[in-house]
N, C-alpha and C positions, 0 to 999 in steps of 0.2 A: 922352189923354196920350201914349200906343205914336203915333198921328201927326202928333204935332208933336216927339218925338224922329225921327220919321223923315223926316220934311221938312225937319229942321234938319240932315241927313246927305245928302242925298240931290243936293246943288250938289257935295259931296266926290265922292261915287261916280261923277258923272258927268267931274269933271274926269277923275279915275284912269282911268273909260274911254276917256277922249279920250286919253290919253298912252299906254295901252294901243295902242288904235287910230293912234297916230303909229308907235310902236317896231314894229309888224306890217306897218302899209306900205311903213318904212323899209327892213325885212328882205326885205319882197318885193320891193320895185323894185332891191335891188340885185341879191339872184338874179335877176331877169328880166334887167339887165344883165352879170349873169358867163355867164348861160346867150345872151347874142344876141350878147355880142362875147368874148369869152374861150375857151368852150369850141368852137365850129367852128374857131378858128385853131388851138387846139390838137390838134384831132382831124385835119386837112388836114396839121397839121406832121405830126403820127406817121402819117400815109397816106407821107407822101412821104419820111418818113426809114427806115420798112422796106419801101418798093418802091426803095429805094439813089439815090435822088434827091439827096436830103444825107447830107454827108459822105463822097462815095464817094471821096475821096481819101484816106481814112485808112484805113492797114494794121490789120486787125485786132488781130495780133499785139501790136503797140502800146500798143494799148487794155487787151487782156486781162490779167488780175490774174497774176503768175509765182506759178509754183510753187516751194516753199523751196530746194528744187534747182538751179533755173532762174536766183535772183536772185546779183548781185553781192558779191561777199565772205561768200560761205554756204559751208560747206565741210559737206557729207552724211554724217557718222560712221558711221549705220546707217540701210539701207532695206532694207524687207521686201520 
């Protein structure tokens, strides 16, 4: 009786493996592809953006966050 309930279950367990087994290869081939085209260009961009490669025309100043002092129609009541 135990194996013909389990033989009557045993075509389900296998599909669920196989969908299993889809959704694990599906997850690894795409990390294989974010890890072989994705991450070298982004590690080559950040090589070449802090040895001043790109962007070297932009003034830092520029870029950097002001201080409350520093900004436009601020007026400084009290500083320590």
């Amino acid at each position: 009786m135990i194996t013909l309930l389990y033989t009557g279950v045993w075509p389900f367990a296998k599909f669920i493996g196989f969908l299993l087994f889809l959704i694990i290869a599906t997850m690894g081939f795409w990390c294989l592809m974010f890890l072989v085209s994705i991450l070298p260009y982004w590690l080559t961009y950040g090589i070449a953006e802090n040895k001043g490669k790109i962007n070297a025309d932009v003034e830092p100043d520029s870029v950097r966050r002001k201080t409350l002092a520093e900004q436009e129609g601020v007026e400084v009541v009290f500083k320590k």
